[in-house]
C-alpha positions in Angstrom: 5.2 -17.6 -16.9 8.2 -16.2 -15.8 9.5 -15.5 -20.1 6.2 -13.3 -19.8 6.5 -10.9 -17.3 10.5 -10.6 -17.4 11.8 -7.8 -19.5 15.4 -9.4 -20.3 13.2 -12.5 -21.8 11.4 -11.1 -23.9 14.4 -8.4 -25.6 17.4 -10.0 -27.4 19.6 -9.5 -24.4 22.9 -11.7 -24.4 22.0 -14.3 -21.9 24.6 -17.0 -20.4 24.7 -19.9 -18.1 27.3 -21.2 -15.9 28.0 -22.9 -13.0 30.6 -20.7 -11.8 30.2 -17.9 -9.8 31.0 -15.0 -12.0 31.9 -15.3 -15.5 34.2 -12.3 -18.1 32.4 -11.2 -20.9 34.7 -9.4 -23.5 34.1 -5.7 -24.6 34.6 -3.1 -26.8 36.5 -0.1 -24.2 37.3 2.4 -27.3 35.2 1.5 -30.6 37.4 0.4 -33.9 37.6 3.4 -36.3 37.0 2.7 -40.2 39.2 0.9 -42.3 41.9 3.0 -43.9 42.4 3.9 -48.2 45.3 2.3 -48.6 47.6 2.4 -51.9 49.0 -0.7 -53.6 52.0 -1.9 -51.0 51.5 0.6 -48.9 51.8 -0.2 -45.3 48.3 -1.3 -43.0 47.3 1.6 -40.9 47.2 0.3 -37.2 44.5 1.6 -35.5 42.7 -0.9 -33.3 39.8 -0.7 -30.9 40.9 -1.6 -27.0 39.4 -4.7 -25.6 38.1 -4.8 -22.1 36.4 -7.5 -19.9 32.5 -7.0 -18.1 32.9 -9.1 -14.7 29.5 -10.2 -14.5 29.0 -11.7 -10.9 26.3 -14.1 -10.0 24.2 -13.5 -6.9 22.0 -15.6 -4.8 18.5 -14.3 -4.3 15.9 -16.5 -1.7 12.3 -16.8 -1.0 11.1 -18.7 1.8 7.5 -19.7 2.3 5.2 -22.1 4.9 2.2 -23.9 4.1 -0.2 -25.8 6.1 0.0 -29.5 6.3 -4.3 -29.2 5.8 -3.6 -26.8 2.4 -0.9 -29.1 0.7 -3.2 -32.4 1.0 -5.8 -30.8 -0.1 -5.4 -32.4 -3.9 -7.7 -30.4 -5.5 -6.4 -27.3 -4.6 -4.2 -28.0 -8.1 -1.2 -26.8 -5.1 1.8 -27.7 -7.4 0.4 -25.9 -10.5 -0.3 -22.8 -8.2 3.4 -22.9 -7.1 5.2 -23.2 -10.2 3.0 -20.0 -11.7 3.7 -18.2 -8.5 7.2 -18.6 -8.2 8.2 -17.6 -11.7 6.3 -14.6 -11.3 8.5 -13.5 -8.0 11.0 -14.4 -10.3 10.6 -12.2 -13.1 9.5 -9.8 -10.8 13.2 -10.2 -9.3 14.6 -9.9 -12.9 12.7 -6.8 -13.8 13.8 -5.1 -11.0 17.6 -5.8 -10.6 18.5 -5.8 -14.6 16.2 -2.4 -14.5 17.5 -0.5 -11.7 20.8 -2.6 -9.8 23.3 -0.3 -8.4 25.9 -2.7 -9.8 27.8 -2.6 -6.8 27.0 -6.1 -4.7 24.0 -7.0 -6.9 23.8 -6.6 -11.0 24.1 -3.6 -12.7 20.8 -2.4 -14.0 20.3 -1.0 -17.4 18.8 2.5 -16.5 22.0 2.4 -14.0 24.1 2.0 -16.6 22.3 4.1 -19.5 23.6 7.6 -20.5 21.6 10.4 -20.4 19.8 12.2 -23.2 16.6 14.4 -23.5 14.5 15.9 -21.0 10.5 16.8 -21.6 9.6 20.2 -22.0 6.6 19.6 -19.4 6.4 17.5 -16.5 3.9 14.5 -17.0 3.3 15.3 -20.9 5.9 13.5 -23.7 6.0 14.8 -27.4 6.4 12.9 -30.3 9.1 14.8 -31.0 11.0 14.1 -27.6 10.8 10.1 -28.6 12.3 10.8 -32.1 14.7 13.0 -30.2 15.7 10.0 -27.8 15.6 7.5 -30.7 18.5 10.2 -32.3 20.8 9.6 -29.3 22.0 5.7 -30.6 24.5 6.0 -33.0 23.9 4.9 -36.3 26.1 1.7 -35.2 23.9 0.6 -32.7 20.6 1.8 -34.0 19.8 -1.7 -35.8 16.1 -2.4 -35.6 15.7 -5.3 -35.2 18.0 -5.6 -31.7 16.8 -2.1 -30.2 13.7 -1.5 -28.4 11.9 0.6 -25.8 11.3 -0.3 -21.9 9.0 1.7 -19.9 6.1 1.5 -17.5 3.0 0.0 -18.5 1.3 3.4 -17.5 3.7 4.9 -19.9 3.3 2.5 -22.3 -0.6 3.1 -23.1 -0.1 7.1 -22.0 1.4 7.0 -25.6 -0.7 4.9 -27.1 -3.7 7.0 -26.6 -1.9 10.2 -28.0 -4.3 12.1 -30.4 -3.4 13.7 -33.7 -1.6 12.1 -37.2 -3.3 8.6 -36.8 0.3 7.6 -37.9 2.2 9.1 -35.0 3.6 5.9 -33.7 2.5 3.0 -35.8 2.5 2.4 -39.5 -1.0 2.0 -39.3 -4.1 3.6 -36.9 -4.5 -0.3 -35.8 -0.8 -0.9 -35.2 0.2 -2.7 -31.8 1.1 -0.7 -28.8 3.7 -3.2 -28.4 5.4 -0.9 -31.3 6.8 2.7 -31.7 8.1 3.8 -34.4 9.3 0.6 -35.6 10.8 -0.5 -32.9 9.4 -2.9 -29.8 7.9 -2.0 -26.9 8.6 -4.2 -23.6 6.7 -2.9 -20.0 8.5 -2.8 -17.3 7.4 -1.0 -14.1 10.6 -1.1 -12.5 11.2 1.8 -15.3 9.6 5.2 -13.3 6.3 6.2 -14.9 6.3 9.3 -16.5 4.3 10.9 -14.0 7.1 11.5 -11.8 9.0 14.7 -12.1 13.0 14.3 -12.9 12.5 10.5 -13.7 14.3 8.3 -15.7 11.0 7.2 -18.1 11.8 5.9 -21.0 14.9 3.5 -21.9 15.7 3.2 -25.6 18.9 1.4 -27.2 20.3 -1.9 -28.2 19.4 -4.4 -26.5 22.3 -7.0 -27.2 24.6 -4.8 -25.3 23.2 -5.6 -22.1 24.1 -9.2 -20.5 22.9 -11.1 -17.9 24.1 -14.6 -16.3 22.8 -17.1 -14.5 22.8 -20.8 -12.9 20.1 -22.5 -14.7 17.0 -23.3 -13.2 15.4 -22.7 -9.5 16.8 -24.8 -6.6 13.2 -25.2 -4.9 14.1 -27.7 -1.6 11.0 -28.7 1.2 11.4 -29.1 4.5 9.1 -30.6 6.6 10.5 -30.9 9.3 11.9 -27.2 10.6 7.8 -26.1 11.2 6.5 -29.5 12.1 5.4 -28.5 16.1 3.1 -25.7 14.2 1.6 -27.9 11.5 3.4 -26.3 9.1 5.7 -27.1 5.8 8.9 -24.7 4.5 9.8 -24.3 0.8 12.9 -22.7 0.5 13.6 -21.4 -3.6 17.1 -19.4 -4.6 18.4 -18.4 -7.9 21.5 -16.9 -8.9 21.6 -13.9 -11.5 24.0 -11.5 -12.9 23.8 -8.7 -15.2 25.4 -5.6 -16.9 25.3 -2.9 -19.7 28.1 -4.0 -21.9 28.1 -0.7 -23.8 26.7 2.3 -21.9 26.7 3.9 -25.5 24.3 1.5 -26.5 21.5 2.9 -24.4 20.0 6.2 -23.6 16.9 7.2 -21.2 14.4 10.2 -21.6 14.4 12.3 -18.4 10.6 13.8 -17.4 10.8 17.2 -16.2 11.3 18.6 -13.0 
């Protein structure tokens, strides 16, 4: 449940575990230039990329939550099901919103935090076919590989575009292509991502999606105690994960900016 509503599950993100509390990821700081024509025993031209290090920190995130000692023996109420469905939804709801739009400074660095800038609309609340091609332009040619880039936007965003009038071929390779796809390339909701309704947003992220990184302590610590609310009758669940997350490459991703 939670794979299905989280953004970073559902795009080819790098993803690591760890127990630790933070963990180095290395990076490209300057990109390697081409290889160099070079003559029969002639010297190698020495002309490396520079290597730096993403500190991707983990943080602890809580929920807290009573029930009644009449609600949890009530067996038919299918309680435990209900639980597990409800907590990985407040968890990819936690996901979407601090690997969307995290400061990076004492919590995760979110992706339209740490995405450079590209076009603007011509026309607040209106987006052009020609302003997605325009943003698709942005990533270079050696990040712009298919099958790891994609778009994230708002759901209202999402089907905003699908309904767009005209070529029946404006998006999709087909009038019945999926909405999950434009121009090729997939399309994951994410309504942490500013609809494009709103003047001077950020409302459309585009770029490779194996440049961003997130980390985290596998599983959900979920621990009951029934003790702490017992004079009122009542039971506390106490449920923490830890997450961490960066863009690796800020040249790797680009967002369309709605007009003012």
């Amino acid at each position: 449940k939670r794979d299905l509503a989280s953004w970073v599950r559902q795009m080819p993100v790098q993803s690591f575990q760890t127990q630790s509390d933070h963990l180095l990821v290395p990076q490209e700081n300057t990109s390697h230039t081409n290889f160099v024509l070079t003559a029969e025993a002639a010297a190698y031209d020495e002309d490396e990329g520079t290597i730096s290090q993403k500190d991707l920190i983990l943080y602890k995130y809580t929920k807290m939550q009573k029930m009644s000692e009449e609600f949890v023996n009530y067996n038919s109420t299918n309680f435990e099901s209900w639980l597990v469905g409800a907590l990985a939804r407040a968890e990819a709801g936690t996901e979407n919103t601090i690997f969307t739009t995290g400061t990076g400074s004492g919590q995760p660095q979110g992706i339209v935090t740490g995405a450079t800038v590209a076009n603007t609309t011509a026309t607040t609340d209106v987006i052009l076919p020609a302003e997605i091609t325009a943003l698709i332009g942005y990533l270079g040619a050696g990040y712009n590989v298919p099958s790891g880039c994609g778009f994230l936007m708002a759901n209202t965003t999402k089907w905003y575009l699908a309904g767009q009038t005209g070529n029946p071929f404006l998006y999709r390779s087909t009038p019945q292509g999926s909405p999950d796809e434009l121009i090729g390339y997939k399309v994951v909701v994410d309504d942490d991502v500013v609809t494009y309704t709103t003047a001077s947003s950020k409302c459309i992220v585009f770029g490779n999606m194996n440049f961003y990184g997130i980390v985290e302590k596998p599983g959900m610590i979920v621990q009951r105690n029934p003790y702490l609310y017992m004079a009122n009758g009542q039971i506390g669940l106490f449920a923490s994960i830890f997450r961490g997350g960066g863009v690796l490459q800020a040249e790797a991703f680009y967002y369309l900016t709605n007009a003012s």
